[in-house]
C-alpha positions as CSV (number, residue, x, y, z in Angstrom):
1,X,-212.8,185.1,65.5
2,X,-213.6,187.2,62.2
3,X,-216.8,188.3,61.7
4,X,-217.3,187.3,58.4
5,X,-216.9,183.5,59.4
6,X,-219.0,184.2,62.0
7,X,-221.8,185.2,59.6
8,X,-221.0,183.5,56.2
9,X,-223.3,182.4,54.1
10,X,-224.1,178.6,53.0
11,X,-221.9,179.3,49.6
12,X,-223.0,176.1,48.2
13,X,-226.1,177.4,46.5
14,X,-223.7,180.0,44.6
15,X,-220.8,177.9,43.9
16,X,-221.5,174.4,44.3
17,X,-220.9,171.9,47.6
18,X,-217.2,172.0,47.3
19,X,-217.5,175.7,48.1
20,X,-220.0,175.9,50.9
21,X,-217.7,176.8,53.7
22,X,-214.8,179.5,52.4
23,X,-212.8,178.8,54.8
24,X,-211.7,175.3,54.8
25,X,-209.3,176.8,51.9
26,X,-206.6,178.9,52.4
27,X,-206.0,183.0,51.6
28,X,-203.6,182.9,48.4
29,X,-200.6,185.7,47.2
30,X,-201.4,185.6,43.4
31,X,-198.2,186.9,42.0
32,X,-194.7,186.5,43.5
33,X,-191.5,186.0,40.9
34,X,-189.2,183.3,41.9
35,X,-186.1,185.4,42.9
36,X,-184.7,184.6,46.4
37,X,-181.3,185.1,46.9
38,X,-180.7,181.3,48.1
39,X,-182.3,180.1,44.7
40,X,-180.3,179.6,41.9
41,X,-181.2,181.6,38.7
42,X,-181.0,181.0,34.9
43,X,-179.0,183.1,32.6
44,X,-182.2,184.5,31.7
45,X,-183.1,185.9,34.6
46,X,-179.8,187.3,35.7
47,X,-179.8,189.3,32.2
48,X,-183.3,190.4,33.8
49,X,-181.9,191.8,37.3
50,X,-179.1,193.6,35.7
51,X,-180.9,195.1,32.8
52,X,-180.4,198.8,33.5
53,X,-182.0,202.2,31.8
54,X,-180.2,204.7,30.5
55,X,-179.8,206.8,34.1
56,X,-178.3,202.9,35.1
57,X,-181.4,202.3,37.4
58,X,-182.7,198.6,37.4
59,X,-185.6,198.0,35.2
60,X,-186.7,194.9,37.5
61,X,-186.4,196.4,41.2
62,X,-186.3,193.2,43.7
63,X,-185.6,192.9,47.5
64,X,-182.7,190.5,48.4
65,X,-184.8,188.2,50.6
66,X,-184.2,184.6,50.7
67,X,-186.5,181.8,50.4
68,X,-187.4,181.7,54.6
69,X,-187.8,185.4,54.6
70,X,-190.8,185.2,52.0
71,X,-192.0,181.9,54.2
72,X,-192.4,184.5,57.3
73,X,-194.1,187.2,55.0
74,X,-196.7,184.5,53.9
75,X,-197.2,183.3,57.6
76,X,-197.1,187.3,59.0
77,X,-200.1,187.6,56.2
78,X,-201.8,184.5,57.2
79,X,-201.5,183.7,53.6
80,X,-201.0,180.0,53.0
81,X,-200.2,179.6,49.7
82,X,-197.8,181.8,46.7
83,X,-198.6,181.5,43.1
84,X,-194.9,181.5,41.5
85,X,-194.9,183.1,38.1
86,X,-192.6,182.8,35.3
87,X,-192.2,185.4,32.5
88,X,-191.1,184.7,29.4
89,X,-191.0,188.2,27.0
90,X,-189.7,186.1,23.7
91,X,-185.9,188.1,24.6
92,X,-182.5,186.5,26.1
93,X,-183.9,188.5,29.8
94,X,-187.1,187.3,31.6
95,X,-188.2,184.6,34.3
96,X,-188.1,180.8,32.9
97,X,-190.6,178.3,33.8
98,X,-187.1,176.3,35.5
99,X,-186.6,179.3,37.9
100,X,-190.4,178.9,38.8
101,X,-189.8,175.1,39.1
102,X,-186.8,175.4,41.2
103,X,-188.5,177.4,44.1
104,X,-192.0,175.3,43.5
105,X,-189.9,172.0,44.3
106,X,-188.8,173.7,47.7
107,X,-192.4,173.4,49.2
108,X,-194.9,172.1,46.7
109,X,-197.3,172.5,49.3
110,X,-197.0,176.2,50.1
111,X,-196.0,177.3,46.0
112,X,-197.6,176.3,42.8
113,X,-196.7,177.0,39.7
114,X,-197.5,179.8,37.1
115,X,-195.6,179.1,33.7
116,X,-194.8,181.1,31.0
117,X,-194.3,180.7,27.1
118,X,-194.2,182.9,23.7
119,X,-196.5,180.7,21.5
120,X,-196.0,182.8,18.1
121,X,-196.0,181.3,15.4
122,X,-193.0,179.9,14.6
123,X,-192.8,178.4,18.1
124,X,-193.3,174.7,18.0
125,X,-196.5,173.8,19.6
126,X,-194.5,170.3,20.7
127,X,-192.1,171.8,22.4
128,X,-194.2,173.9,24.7
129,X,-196.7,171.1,25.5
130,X,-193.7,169.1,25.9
131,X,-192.3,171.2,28.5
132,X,-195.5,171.4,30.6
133,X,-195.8,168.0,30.6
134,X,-192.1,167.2,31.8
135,X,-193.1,170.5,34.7
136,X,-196.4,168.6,35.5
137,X,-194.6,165.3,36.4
138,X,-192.5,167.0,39.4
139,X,-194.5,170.0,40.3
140,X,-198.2,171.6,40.3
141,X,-199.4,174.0,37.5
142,X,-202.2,176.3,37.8
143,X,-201.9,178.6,34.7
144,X,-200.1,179.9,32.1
145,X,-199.0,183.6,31.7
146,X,-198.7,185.3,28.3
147,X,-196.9,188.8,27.4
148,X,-198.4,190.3,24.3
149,X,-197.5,193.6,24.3
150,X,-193.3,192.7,24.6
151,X,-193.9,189.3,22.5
152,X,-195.9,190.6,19.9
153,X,-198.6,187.9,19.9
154,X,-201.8,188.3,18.5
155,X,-203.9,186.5,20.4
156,X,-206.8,186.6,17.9
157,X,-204.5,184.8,15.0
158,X,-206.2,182.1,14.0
159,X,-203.2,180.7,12.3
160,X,-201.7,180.6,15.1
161,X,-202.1,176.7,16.0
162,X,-199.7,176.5,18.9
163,X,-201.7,179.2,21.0
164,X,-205.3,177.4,20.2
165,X,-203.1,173.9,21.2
166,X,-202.4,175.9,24.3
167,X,-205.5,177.2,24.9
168,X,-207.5,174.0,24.5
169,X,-204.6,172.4,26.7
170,X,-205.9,175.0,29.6
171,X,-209.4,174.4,29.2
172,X,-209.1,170.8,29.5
173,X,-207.0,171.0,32.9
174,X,-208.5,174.0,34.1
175,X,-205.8,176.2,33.9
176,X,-206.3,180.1,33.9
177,X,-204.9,182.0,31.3
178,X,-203.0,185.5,32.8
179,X,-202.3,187.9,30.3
180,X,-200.5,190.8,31.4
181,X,-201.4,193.9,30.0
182,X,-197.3,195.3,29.6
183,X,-197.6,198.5,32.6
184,X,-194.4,197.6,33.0
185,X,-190.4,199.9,32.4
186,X,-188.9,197.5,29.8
187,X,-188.4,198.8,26.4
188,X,-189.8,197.9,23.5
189,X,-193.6,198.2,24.7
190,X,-196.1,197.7,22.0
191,X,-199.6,197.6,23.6
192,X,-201.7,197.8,20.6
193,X,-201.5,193.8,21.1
194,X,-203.5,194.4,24.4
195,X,-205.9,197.4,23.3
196,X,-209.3,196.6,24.5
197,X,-210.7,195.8,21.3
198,X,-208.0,192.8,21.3
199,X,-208.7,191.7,24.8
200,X,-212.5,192.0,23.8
201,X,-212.7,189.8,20.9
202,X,-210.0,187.1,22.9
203,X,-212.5,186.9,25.3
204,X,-215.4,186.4,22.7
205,X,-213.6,183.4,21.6
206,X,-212.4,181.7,24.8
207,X,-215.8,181.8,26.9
208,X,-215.2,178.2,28.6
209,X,-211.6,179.4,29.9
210,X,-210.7,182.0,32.5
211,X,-208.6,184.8,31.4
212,X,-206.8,187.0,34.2
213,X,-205.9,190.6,33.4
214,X,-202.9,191.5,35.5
215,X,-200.7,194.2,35.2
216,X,-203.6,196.8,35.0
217,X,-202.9,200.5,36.0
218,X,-205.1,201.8,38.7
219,X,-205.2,205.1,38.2
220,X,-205.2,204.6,34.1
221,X,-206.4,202.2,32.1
222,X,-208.0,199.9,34.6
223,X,-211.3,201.8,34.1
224,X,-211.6,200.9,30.3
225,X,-210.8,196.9,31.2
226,X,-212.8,196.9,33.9
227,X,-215.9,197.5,31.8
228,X,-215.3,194.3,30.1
229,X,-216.2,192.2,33.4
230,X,-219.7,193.8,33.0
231,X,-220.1,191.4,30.6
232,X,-217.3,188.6,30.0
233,X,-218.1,186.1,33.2
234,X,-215.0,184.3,32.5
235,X,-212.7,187.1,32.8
236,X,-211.2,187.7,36.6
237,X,-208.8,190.9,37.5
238,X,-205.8,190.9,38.9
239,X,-205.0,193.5,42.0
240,X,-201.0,193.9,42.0
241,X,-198.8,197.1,43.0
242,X,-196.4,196.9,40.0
243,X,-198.7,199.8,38.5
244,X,-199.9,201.7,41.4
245,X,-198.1,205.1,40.6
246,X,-197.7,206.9,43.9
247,X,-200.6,205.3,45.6
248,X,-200.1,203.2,49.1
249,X,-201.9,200.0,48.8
250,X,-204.9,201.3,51.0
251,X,-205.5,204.1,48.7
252,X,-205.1,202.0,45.2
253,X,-208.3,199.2,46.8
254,X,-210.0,202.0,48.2
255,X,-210.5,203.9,44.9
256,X,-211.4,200.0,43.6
257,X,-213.8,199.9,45.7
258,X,-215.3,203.3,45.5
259,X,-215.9,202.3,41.5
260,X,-220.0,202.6,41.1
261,X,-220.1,198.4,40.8
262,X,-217.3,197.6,41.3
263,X,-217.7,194.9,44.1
264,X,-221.0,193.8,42.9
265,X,-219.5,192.4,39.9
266,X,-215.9,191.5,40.6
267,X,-216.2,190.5,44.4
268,X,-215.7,186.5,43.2
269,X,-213.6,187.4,40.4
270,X,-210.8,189.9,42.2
271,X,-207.4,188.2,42.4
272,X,-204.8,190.2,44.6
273,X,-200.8,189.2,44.0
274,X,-197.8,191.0,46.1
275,X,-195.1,190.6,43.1
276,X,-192.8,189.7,45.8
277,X,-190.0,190.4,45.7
278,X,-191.4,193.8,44.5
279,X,-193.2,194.5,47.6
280,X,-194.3,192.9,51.0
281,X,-197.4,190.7,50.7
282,X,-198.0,192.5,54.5
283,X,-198.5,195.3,52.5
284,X,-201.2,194.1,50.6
285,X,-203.2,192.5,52.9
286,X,-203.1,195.7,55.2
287,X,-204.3,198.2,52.7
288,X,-206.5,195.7,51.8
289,X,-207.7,195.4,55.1
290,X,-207.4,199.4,56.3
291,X,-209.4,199.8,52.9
292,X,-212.6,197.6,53.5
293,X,-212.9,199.3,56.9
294,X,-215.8,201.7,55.9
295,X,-217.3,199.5,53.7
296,X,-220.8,198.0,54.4
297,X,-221.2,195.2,56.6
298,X,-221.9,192.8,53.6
299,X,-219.5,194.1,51.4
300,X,-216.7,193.9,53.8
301,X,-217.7,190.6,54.9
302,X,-218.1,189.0,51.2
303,X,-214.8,190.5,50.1
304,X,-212.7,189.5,53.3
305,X,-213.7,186.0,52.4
306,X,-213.1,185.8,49.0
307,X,-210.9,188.4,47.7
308,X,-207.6,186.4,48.7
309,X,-209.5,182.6,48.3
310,X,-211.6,183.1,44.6
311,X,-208.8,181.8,42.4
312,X,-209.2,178.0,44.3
313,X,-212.7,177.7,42.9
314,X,-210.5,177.3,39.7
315,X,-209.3,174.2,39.9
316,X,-210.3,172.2,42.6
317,X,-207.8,169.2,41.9
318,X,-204.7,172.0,43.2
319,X,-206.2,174.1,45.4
320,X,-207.7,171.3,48.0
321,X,-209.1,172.2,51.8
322,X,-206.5,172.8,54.2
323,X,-208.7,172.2,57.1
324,X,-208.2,168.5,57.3
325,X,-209.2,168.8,61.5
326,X,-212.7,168.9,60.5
327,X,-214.1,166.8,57.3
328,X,-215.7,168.7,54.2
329,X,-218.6,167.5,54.5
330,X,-219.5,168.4,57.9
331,X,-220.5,172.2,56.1
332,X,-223.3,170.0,54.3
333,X,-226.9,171.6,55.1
334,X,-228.7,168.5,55.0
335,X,-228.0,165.8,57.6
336,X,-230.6,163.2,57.4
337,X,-234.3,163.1,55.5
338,X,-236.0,160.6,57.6
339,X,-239.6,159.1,56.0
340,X,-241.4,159.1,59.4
341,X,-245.2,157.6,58.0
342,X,-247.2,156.9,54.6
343,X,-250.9,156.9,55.3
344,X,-252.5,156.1,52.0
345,X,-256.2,155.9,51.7
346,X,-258.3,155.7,48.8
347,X,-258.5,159.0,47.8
348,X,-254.9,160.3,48.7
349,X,-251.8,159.7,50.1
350,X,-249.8,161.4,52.9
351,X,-246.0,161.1,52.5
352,X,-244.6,162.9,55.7
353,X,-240.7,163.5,56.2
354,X,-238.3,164.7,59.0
355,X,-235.7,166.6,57.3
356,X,-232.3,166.9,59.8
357,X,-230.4,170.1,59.1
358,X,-227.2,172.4,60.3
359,X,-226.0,175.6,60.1
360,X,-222.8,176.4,60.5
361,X,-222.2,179.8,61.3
362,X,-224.3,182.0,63.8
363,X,-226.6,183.8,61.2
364,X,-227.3,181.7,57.8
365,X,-229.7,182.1,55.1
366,X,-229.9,178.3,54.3
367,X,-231.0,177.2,50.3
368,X,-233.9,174.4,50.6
369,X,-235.1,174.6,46.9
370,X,-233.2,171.6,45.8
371,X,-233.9,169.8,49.1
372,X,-237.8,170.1,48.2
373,X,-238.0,169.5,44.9
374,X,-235.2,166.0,45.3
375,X,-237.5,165.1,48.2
376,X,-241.0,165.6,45.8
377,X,-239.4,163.4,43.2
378,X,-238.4,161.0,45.5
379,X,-241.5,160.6,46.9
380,X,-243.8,160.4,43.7
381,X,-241.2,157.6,42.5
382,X,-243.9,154.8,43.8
383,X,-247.2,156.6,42.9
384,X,-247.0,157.1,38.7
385,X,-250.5,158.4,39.0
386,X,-250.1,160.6,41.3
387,X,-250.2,164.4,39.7
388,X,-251.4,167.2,42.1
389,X,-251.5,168.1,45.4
390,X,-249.8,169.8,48.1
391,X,-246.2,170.1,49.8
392,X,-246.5,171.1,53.2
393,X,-243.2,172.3,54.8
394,X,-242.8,173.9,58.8
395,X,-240.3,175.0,61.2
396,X,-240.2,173.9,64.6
397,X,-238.1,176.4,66.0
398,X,-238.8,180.4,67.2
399,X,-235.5,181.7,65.9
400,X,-235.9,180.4,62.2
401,X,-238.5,181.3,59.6
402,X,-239.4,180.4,56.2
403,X,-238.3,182.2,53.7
404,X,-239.9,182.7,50.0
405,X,-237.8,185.1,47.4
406,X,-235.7,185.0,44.3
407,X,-232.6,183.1,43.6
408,X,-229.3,185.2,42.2
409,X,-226.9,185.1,44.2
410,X,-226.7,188.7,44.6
411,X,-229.9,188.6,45.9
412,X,-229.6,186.0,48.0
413,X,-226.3,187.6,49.3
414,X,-228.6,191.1,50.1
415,X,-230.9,188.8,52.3
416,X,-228.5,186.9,53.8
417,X,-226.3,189.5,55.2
418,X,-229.5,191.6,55.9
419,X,-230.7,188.9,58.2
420,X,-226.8,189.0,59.8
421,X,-227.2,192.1,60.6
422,X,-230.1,192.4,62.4
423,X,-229.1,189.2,64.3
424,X,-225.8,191.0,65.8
425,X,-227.4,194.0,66.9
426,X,-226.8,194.5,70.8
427,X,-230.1,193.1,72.9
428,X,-228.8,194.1,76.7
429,X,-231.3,196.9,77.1
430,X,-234.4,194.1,76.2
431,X,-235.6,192.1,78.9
432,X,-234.8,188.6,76.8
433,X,-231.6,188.7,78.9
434,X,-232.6,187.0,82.0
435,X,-232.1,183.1,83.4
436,X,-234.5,180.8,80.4
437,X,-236.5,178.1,81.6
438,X,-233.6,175.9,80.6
439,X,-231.6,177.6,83.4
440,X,-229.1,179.2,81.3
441,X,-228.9,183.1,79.9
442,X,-230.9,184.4,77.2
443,X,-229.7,187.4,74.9
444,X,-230.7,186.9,71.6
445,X,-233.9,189.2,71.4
446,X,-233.3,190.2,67.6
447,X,-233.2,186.5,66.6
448,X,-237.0,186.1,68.2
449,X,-237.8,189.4,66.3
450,X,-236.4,188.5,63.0
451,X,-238.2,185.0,62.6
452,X,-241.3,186.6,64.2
453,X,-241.1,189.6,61.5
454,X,-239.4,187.9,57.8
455,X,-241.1,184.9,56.5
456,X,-243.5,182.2,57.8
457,X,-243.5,179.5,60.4
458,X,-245.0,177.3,57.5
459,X,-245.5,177.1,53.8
460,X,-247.8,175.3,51.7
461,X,-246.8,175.1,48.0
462,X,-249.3,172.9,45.2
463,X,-248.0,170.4,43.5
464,X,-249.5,170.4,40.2
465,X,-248.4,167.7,37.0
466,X,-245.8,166.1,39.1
467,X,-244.0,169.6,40.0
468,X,-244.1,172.2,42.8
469,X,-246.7,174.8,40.7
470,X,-244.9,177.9,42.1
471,X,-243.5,181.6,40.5
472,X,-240.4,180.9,38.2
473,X,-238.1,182.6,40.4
474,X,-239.5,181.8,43.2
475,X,-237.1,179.9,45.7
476,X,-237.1,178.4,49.4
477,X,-234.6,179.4,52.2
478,X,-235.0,179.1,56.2
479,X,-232.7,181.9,57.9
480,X,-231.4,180.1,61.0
481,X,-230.2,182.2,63.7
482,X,-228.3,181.5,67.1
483,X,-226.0,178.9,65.4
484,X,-224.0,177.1,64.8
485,X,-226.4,174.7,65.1
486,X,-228.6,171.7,63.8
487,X,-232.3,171.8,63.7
488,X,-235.7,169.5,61.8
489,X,-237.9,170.2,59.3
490,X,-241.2,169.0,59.3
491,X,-242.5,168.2,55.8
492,X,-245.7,166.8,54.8
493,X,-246.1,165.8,51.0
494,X,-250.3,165.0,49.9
495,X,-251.3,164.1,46.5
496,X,-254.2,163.0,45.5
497,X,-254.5,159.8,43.8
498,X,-256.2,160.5,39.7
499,X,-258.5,157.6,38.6
């Protein structure tokens, strides 16, 4: 068991209830070109694998593996599903979407599609939305990949109607947009259509779509793209070895990583691809692993979850939960919220609750702010005249505590893994090690310490015009340690009734 499932946070207060639980979705190979030498190819793409330089060296190098050998890489990797991407370069040599669709159709389960197209503007915005339709009806699509720098397309033309069609087609079915930055050997290169400035003013326009820079060169120009995650929240970076210039794989993620912010701001927005049949996915996955190793707890943890699992949050109608043994919804927080008594006198009323909860890993930093404010509507529902008073919520057991602190996620992540921590330190030389009451071993004294020491056993928070009257950024967690597990809340909401 992996540590970082073993501490994971409740994910749902960062990206929604779908998300709470990373790991009922599998780890996903970004990048791998559909060439296996038991698949047929087009005419296009057997131009591409014989195109050769001058010195009569391949410009496309490819391993001959067929289509089981690349199912035993994924499975070696405990990667469960391939993103197979087409290239089209606007030239008679390239990748068509058909050779993406023929290995796609072999196991739609395990491959998805990535397709491809050259919308300048003589293209016929028809045909292309056209052909993803007729792609759509036999396989699944998950984005579209675009070449600038060897099709010449400006992607900030605003004559250009068939790449705003295409655009708004993505938007509307969630489809990333991948736009390869040209580090690659083929000849006529012009990346003045992917400068910076270009890429910067694409994004500027497209905020409600997520664009993917792939292709990026690790030791070169990844630095001056990078900068534009600081503050483009829709764009995501792709990891892939076509341009890591005489680095291994461990040394290309851990110079990533040793970039001053690197993780803070790209850890949910990192994609990593193998461009199989370039290289090994197994290759990947072990830098990536041999790379996190003397990274801090949290960091480690947060990117061994999500590094290989953020491109699902995309669109949740392809990339479902794999997990089926155990329902989705068993990773909800919130069981049951039982009304246990009203006591209304003349004055006041007394609504008091018993709030059923679970954690489901052994240290969690669980969000309740939504849970308390729902249940204060809720309750004020019947009693229009009802305006100020008190919310009174408490903890019943010694290894959780109340916690009161600000809500972004980064934050929250801080405390969370903070609390995860101290939770897993080794308590054999305490004497909370011995035979319990309940006649069973007991060797957990840092969850005692860290409820007794973070928080409070109980909080009471006015209610003032209807609403909790609290500090705008202030927010409500419990930590629950010793998990998984389920455990009550008790709360107690009094308002007084106005005349």
């Amino acid at each position: 068991m992996c540590e970082e499932r073993l501490y994971q946070p409740d994910f749902s207060c960062i990206f929604g209830k779908k998300y709470s639980n990373a790991f009922i979705y599998g780890q996903i190979d970004t990048l791998v070109w559909p060439i296996f030498i038991d698949i047929e190819k087009s005419d296009s793409l057997k131009k591409l694998l014989k195109f050769k330089n001058n010195k009569g060296r391949e410009y496309f190098y490819h391993r001959k593996i067929s289509l089981e050998d690349e199912l035993v890489e994924l499975s070696c990797s405990n990667i469960d599903i391939a993103l197979i991407q087409a290239m089209n370069l606007g030239r008679d040599y390239g990748i068509e979407n058909n050779d993406v669709l023929s290995v796609v159709k072999t196991k739609p389960k395990i491959f998805k599609a990535i397709l491809s197209f050259n919308p300048s503007s003589e293209t016929s915005e028809k045909d292309i939305l056209t052909e993803i339709e007729e792609i759509e009806s036999e396989i699944e699509v998950v984005g579209i990949a675009l070449y600038p720098s060897f099709t010449k397309l400006d992607l900030n033309n605003d004559d250009n109607d068939t790449l705003k069609k295409l655009i708004t087609l993505c938007k509307e079915k969630n489809y990333f947009i991948k736009i390869d930055v040209g580090n690659q050997y083929f000849p006529e290169n012009f990346p003045e259509y992917t400068s910076y400035e270009k890429i910067k003013c694409f994004l500027s326009k497209t905020p409600d779509t997520i664009i993917i820079l792939s292709g990026l060169d690790i030791s070169g120009d990844f630095n001056l793209y990078y900068q534009l995650l600081k503050y483009y929240d829709n764009l995501w970076i792709e990891i892939d070895p076509r341009s890591f210039g005489g680095m291994t794989p461990t040394d290309c993620f851990s110079q990533l990583f040793k970039l001053k912010g690197f993780i803070q701001n790209c850890w949910h927005r990192i994609l990593i691809g193998s461009a199989t049949p370039t290289l090994e996915i197994s290759q990947m996955v072990r830098g990536f692993l041999e790379a996190i190793e003397n990274l801090t707890f949290s960091q480690r943890c947060i990117l061994k979850t999500w590094a290989f699992r953020n491109v699902t949050r995309i669109n949740s109608n392809v990339f479902k939960p794999i997990l089926l043994e155990i329902n989705p919804d068993a990773y909800k927080t919130v069981l049951e919220i039982k009304q246990t008594n009203v006591i209304e006198t003349d004055s006041e009323i007394d609504i008091i609750y018993k709030i059923k909860l679970r954690s489901y890993s052994v240290t969690q930093l669980i969000y309740l702010t939504d849970l308390i404010n729902q249940t204060l509507t809720d309750s004020l529902k019947k009693y229009p005249n009802a305006q100020s008073g008190e919310l009174f919520v408490r903890t019943y057991h010694t290894t959780t505590s109340l916690i009161a602190n600000e809500h972004e996620y980064g934050n929250y992540l801080d405390l969370h893994y903070m609390f995860a921590e101290i939770s897993k330190k080794d308590s054999s030389q305490f004497l909370h090690t011995v035979k319990a009451m309940e006649n069973r071993p007991d060797f957990n004294h840092y969850d005692h310490e860290l409820a007794s020491t973070y928080g409070h056993r109980q909080l009471v928070l006015p209610i003032t015009n209807r609403k909790l009257d609290v500090g705008e950024r202030e927010n409500f967690y419990i930590v629950v340690t010793f998990g998984p597990r389920t455990f009550n809340l008790y709360v107690k909401i009094k308002v007084l009734k106005e005349k």
